[in-house]
N, C-alpha and C positions, 0 to 999 in steps of 0.2 A: 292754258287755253287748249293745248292738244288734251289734256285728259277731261275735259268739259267735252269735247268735241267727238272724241271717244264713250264717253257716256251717251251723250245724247242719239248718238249717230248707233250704237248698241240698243238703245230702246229703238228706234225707228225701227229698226231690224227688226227687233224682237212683237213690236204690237203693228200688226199689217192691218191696212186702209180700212174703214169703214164705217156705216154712218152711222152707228152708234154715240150718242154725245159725248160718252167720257171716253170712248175709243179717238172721234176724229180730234176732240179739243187739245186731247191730249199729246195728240201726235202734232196737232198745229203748233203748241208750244215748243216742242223739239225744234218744228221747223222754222222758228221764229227766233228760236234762239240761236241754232246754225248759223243763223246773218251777222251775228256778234263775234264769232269769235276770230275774224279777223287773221284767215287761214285759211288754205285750203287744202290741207294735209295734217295728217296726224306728224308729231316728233318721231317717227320711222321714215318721212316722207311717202307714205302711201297715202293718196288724195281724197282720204274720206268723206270729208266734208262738201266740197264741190261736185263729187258724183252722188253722192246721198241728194243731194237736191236737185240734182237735174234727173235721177232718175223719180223724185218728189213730181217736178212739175211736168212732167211725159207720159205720168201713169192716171190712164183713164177710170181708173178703179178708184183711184184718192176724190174727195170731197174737192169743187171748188173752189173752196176759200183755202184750202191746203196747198191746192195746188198755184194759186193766185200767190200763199206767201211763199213759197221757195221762188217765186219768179222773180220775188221783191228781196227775198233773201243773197238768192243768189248771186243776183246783179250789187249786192254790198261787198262779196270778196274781193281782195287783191287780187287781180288779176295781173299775169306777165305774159309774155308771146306766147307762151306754152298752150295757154288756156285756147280751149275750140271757139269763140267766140260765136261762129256760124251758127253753129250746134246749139249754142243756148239762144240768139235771135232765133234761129226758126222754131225752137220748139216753145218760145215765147208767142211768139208769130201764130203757132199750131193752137196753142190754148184761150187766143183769144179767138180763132177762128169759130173754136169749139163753144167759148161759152156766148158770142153772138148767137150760134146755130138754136143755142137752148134757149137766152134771151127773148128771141124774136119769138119762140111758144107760148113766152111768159113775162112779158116784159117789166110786170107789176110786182113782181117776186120780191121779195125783200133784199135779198143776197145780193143783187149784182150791183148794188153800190160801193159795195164792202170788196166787191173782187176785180171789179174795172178799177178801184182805185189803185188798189196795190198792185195792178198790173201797170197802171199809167206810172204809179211810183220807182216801178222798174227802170222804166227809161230816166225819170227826170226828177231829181234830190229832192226833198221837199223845203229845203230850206238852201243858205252859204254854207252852213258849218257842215251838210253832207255833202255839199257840190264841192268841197274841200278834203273830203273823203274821197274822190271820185265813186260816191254811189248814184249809179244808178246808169246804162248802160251808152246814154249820150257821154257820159262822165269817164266810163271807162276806155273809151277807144282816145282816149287823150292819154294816156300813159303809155309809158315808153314798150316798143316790141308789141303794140295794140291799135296801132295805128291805121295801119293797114283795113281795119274794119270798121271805119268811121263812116265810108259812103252807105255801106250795106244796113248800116244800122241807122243813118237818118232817113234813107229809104224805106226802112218798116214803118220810123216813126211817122214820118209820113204820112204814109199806107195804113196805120191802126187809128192816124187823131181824130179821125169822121166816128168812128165808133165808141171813142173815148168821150166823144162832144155831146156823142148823142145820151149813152146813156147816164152820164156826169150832172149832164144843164136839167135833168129830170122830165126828159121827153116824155118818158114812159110807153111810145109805141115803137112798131117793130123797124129797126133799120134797113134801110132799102139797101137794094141788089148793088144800086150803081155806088154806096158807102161800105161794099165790101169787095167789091171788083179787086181793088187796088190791091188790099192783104192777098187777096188769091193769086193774083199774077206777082205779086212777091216775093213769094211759098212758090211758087214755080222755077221761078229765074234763080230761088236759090236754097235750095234742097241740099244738103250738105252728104255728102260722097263717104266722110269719114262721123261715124255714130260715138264717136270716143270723146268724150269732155276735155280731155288733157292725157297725153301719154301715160299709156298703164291704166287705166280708168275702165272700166266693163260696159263693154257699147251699148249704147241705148236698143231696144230691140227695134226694127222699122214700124215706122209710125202704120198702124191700124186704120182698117178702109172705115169701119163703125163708126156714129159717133160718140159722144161720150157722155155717161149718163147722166138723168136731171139731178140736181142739186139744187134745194132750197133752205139749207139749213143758217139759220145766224149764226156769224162771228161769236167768239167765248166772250160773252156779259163782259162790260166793261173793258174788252181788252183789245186788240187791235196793235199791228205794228206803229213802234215806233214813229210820229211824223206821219201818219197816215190822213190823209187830206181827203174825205168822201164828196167832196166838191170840187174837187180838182176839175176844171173842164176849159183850161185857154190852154195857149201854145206855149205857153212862160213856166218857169218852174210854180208849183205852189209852196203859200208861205205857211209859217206857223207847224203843229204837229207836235 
């Protein structure tokens, strides 16, 4: 798994964001694959894998749906106390803020079904046999030395499921101010001091005043994460996938 992890994490490197389709598909598969391998370190212990993805879903430049799966990838690693957990809530926190901002331009787009899901999937397994994995970021602050970040992270969930409701249940129009209040004053109260994923990790650069640009590209033809639920819209985990 370290030299899968190591490959894929070398292409990312190597073919940078963009909306080209065999450019972003491409790089979506890397980043979909990063969720599997069940690591978050190469066999040198340098943390490739978990900082490749969170610098994945931070980077304003990556496509949507790219950045929607490292949120859902990410949230599948092992995590141990070591891991910033703060740093990956807010900057999950950060990206739905963002793809609301573009939503509410365009609420009929195709994409945002495909990218609220795999964001909601972030938080909450889509089935037992992943809530037995601890994937998904409600799942993760149940592990041991993770604990500590269990209020901060039902507090986003919180804070994000107005958004998740609305654009899930197929509202189709723009979400109002008072269903994003909550994520804003959440993103406030909790702003993370240190930009590092996990010790030794290369700090995230500070989050940009701009926002981030539009995206309306489809998911790769037939493919989609694992368990990936485009209906998801209650407070309960969803089933199937």
């Amino acid at each position: 798994k370290s030299k899968i992890a190591t490959a894929f994490v070398g292409q990312l490197q190597a073919i940078p964001p963009g909306k080209e389709d065999d450019r972003w598909w491409y790089r979506y598969r890397l980043i979909e694959g990063l969720g599997y391998v069940d690591r978050l370190d190469d066999v040198g212990g340098k943390p490739i894998v978990i900082d490749s993805l969170v610098h994945v879903l931070s980077d304003v430049n990556e496509v949507w749906i790219n950045r929607s799966q490292a949120a859902l990838s990410i949230s599948r690693l092992p995590y141990t106390g070591a891991v910033n957990v703060q740093l990956i809530a807010y900057e999950i926190g950060r990206l739905l803020s963002q793809m609301t901002n573009a939503y509410n331009t365009s609420p009929k787009a195709s994409i945002w079904k495909h990218t609220y899901s795999r964001v909601y999937l972030s938080f909450r397994p889509a089935n037992a046999k992943e809530a037995a994995k601890r994937w998904g970021l409600l799942e993760q602050v149940k592990r041991p030395g993770v604990t500590q970040n269990e209020n901060a992270v039902l507090e986003l969930w919180d804070a994000s499921f107005p958004m998740f409701q609305a654009v899930l249940t197929g509202s189709a129009g723009a979400i109002p101010d008072s269903d994003v209040n909550g994520l804003k004053t959440w993103m406030t109260d909790n702003t993370p001091s240190n930009r590092s994923v996990v010790p030794g990790a290369q700090p995230l650069p500070a989050p940009g005043q701009g926002a981030a640009p539009a995206q309306t590209t489809n998911p790769p033809a037939g493919g989609g994460a694992s368990g990936t639920n485009d209906n998801a819209a209650t407070n309960t985990p969803p089933t199937g996938g």
